[in-house]
Structures are given as C-alpha cells and as structure tokens.
C-alpha positions in Angstrom: 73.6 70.8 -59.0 69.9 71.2 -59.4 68.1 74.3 -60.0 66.7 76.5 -56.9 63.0 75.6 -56.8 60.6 78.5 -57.1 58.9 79.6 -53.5 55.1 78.1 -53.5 53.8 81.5 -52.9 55.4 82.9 -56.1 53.2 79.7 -57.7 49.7 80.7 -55.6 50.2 84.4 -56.5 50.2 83.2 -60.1 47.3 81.3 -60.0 45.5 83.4 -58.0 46.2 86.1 -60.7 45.0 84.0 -63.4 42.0 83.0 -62.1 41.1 86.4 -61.8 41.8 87.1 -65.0 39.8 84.3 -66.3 36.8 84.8 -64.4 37.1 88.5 -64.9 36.7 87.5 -69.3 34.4 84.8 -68.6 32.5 88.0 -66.8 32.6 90.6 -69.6 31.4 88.2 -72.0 28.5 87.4 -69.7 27.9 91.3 -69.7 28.0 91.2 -72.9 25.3 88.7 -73.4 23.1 91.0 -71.2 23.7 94.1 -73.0 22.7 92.5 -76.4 19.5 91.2 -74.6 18.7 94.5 -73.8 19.5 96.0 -77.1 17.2 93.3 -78.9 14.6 94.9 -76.5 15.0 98.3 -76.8 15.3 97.8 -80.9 11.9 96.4 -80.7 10.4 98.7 -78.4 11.7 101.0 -80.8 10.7 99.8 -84.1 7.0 99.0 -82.2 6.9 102.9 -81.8 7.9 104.2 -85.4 6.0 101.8 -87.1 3.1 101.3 -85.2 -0.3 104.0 -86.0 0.3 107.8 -85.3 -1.0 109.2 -82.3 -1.9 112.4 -81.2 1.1 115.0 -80.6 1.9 114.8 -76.4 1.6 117.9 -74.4 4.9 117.2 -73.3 7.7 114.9 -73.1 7.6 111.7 -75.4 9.8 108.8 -76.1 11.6 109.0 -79.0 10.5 107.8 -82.3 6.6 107.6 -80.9 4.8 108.1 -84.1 2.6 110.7 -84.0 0.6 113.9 -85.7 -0.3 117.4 -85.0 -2.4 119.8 -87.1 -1.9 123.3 -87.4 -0.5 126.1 -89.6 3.5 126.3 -90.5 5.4 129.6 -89.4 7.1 129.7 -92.5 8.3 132.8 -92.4 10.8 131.4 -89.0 11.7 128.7 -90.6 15.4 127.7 -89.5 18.0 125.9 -91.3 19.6 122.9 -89.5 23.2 122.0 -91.3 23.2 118.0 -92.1 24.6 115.1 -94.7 22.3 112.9 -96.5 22.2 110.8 -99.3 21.3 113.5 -101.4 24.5 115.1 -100.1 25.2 118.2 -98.3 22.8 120.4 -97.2 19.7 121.4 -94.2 17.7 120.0 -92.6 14.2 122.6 -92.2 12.9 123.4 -88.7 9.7 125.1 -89.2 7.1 125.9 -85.7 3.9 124.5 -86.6 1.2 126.4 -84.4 -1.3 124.3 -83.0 -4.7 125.2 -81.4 -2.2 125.5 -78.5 1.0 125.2 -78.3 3.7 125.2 -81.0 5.9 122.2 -82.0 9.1 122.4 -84.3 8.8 120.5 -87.1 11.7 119.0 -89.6 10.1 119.3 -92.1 12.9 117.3 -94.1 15.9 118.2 -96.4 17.0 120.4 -98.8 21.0 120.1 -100.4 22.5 123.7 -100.0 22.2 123.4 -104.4 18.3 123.8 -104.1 17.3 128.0 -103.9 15.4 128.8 -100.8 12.6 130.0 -103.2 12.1 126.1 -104.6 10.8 125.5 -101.0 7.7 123.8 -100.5 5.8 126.5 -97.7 2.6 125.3 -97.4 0.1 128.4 -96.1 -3.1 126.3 -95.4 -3.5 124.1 -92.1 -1.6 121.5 -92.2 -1.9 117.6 -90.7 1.8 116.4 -90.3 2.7 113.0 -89.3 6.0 111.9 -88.0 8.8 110.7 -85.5 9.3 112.1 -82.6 12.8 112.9 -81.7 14.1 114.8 -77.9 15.9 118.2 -78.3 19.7 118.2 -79.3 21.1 120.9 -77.2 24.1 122.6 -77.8 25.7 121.2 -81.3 27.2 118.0 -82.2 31.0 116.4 -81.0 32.6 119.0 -83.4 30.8 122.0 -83.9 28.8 124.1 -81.9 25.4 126.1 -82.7 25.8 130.0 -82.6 22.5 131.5 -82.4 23.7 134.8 -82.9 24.6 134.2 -86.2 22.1 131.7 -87.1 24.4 128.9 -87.8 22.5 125.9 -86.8 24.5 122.0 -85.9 21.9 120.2 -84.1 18.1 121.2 -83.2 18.7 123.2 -79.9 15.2 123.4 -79.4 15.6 125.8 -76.3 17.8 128.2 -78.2 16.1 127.7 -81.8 12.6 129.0 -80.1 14.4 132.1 -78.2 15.9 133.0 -81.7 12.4 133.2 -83.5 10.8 134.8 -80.6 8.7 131.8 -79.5 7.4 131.5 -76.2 5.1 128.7 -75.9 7.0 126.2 -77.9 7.8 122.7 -76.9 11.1 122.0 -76.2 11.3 118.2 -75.4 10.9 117.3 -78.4 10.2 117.8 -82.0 8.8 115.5 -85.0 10.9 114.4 -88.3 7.8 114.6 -90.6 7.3 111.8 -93.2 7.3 112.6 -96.8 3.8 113.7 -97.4 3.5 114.5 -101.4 5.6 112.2 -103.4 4.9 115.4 -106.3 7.0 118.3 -103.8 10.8 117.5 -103.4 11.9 119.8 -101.2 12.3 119.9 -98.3 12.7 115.8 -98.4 10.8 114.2 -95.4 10.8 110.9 -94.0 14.6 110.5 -94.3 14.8 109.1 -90.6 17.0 106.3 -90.2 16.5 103.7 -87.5 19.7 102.4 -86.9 21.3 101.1 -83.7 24.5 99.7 -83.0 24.6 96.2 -81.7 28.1 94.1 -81.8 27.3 93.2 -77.9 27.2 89.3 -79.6 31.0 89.6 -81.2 32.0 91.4 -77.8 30.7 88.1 -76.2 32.7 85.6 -78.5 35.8 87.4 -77.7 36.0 87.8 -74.1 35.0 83.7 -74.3 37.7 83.1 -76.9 40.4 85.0 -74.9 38.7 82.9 -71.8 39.6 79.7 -73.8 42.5 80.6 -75.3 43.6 81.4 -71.6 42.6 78.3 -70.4 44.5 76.5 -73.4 48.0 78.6 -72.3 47.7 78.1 -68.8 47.2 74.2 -69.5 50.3 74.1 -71.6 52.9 75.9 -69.3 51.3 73.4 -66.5 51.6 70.5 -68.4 55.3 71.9 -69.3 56.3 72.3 -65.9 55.3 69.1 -64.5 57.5 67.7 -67.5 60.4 69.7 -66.8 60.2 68.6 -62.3 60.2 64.7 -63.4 
C-alpha cells in the first residue's frame, strides 16, 4: 500500500516560508552593501577633516575630528585627570581649560602613565597656540564605570560636569580638542595619540548573508530534486 501523500498546502506553506527566508538573506546582504557604502563615506569625510589644515576653534558645536586651533593661556592650576590605556600603558589622559580671548575650551593636552610624578608635567605659563582634533563631550563615564565628580575620579571627559567641578562658567561643552604633540623635546603629557579607527566588516556581513542565500538555494534544490525521485 502506498504512502499517504502530503496535503498541497503543507508543500505551499513550505515554499512560501522559504522564499521568505531567502529573499529576507538576499536582503541583509543588500543592507549590508549599503552600510559599507556609507562607512567608506563617512571614513573619508572623516580622514578629510583630521588631516586636512587647522582652522579656527568654532564658537560652538563642531563635527568631530575638524582640525583646528585656538590660542590662549592654560589654567594649569584646574587641570583634571581623565583615567585611560595607551600604548605607553596605564595612566591619564590631561584635561586642561585653555582661556581664550573669549571663551574657554578643554583641552587634552595628551597622556601621562600613572609612573610619571605630577611635577614632571609640562605646564606651559605663556599663551599658548594649540592645534588639534576636535572630539564631542563624553557624558557620564564609559560602559563600565561611571565619573564621580565629587571625588574627582574622572572615566570619560564629561565636559558638563568637568567645568562645574573647576568652577567654569563660560566653557564650551560640545566639544573639546585632543592637541597634537607640539615639542618632540617635552614627553609628558603625550599629545597627538588620537587614533582614527572605524570598524568596517559591512563587506564580510554581505558575503555571508549571500553565501547562506546560496547555500539555501543549493538545499532547497537537493530535497526538490530528492522528492521528485522518491514520487516516480
């Protein structure tokens, strides 16, 4: 006696199902392919901003890593100490307000290990030109620790909080600038340590989703082929 045959909707729901999933990977890879288009772009915009000539300091907001410069005279004496990991291994990165002709802009003025004595500083008194990236406030702390600006414990440059703590009222808060390394003759603090890295595995993303698309394409052929072999 022969086998029941399966209901033809029980075959159209399957089909139906794997066509969705097929176009749905033939889809994500084809998202895929835009987001790496648009990363390409952004890295260029980006690299066309940090490596392109300085320009004057904004009043305000700024994209981030716009070369730029400001002149004015460091507020050593409110310098704050930003924890961070370099190559040069663990240590601070140090804010320090530079007071313009009218305003006030936080300056990292680079790093300094936690080895180096606070007194082995470089604190330049004269009026100062700095040149640099600019990067946007980082409020609050990082994905595991938290600032505490009652203690003075500093995890990301909470430009808000970092100006209420050294009494600064007319300090920008958008932004700040990573200074380059100046004076190849001071070592610390260690500008020009900014790294311009970006992510960008969009293109192996792509190749899978259209791998799993064709290796989908390859199994569903098979068990058709299969069946058709097993009815005749």
């Amino acid at each position: 006696m022969s086998a029941a045959r399966r209901p033809i909707w029980v075959d159209v729901t399957i089909l139906v199902l794997a066509g969705m999933m097929l176009v749905s990977m033939i889809a994500l890879g084809n998202w895929q392919i835009r987001r790496l288009a648009w990363k390409l772009d952004l890295i260029e915009k980006v690299e066309t901003r940090a490596y392109g000539d300085a320009v004057p300091a904004p009043p305000s907001t700024a994209p981030e890593y716009l070369r730029v410069f400001a002149s004015g005279t460091f507020a050593n004496d409110l310098s704050l100490r930003v924890k961070a990991v370099t190559e040069f291994g663990p240590g601070y990165w140090i804010m320090t307000p530079l007071r313009t002709s009218d305003s006030v802009i936080w300056i990292n003025r680079g790093f300094v290990p936690n080895a180096i004595d606070q007194g082995a500083w470089s604190k330049p008194q004269q009026p100062i030109e700095v040149i640099g990236l600019v990067r946007l406030d980082q409020p609050g702390g990082t994905l595991l620790e938290s600032n505490q600006p009652a203690t003075g414990r500093w995890v990301s440059a909470d430009l808000t909080e970092m100006s209420r703590a050294a009494g600064l009222e007319n300090a920008q808060t958008a932004y700040f600038i990573d200074a380059d390394r100046a004076d190849s003759n001071i070592p610390w603090p260690r500008g020009g340590l900014t790294r311009l890295t970006f992510s960008n595995t969009h293109l192996i993303y792509a190749l899978t989703w259209y791998a799993m698309a064709g290796l989908f394409i390859a199994a569903m052929g098979y068990v058709i082929r299969e069946r058709r072999k097993a009815s005749d």
